[in-house]
C-alpha positions as CSV (number, residue, x, y, z in Angstrom):
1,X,56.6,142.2,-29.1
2,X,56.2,142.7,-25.6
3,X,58.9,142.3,-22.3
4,X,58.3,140.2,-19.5
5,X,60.3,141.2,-16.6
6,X,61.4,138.0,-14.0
7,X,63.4,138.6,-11.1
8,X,65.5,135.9,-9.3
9,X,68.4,135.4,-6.8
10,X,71.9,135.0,-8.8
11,X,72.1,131.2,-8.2
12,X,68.9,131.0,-10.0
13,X,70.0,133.3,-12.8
14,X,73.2,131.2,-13.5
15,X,71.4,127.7,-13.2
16,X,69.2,129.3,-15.8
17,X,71.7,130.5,-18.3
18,X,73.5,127.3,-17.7
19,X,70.5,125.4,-18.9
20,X,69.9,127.7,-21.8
21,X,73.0,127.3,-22.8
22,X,73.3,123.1,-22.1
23,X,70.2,122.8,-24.3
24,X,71.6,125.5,-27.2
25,X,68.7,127.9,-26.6
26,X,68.3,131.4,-25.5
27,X,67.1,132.0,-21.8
28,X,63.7,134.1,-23.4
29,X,62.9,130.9,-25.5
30,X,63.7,128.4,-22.4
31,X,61.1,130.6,-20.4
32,X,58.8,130.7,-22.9
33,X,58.8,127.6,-23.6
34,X,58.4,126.4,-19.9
35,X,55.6,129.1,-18.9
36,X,53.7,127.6,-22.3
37,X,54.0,123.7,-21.6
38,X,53.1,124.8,-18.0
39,X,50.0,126.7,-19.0
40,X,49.0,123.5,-21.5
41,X,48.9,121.0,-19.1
42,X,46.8,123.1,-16.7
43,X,44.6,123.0,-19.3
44,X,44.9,119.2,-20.1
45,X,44.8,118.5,-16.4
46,X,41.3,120.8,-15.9
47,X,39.7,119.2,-19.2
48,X,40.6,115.6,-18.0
49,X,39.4,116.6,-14.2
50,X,36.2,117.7,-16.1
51,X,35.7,115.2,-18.5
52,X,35.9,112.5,-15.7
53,X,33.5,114.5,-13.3
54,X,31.1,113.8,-16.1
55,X,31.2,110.0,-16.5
56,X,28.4,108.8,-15.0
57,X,29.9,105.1,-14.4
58,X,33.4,103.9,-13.9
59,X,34.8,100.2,-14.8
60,X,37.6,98.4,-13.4
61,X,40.1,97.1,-15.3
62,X,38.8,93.6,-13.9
63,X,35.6,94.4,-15.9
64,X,37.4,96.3,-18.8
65,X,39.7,92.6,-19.1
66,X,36.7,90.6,-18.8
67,X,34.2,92.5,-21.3
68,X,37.6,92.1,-23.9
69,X,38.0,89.1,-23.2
70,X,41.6,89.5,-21.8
């Protein structure tokens, strides 16, 4: 398993531990958790932003209600 070293000031390093400890986790799982979910929605957020590039033709919701029927 590798080490990933992360430097911060002390108020940083105790609101950290603090949080660990609030949500009954270790500080490496907290940060690994966050830098994961962080990295996944850059993803989600690049795929939507590509997806919707490649839609041809929007609809308003005006349209979407009337086409339904709504």
């Amino acid at each position: 398993m590798a080490t990933i070293t992360l430097r911060v000031d002390d108020r940083d390093h105790q609101l950290i531990r603090d949080y660990a400890k609030l949500k009954k986790t270790s500080v490496s799982d907290l940060m690994r958790n966050a830098v994961i979910e962080k990295i996944e929605d850059d993803i989600d957020l690049e795929n939507f932003d590509r997806v919707l590039a490649a839609e041809e033709k929007t609809h308003s919701l005006d349209d979407v209600k009337k086409e339904l029927g709504l």
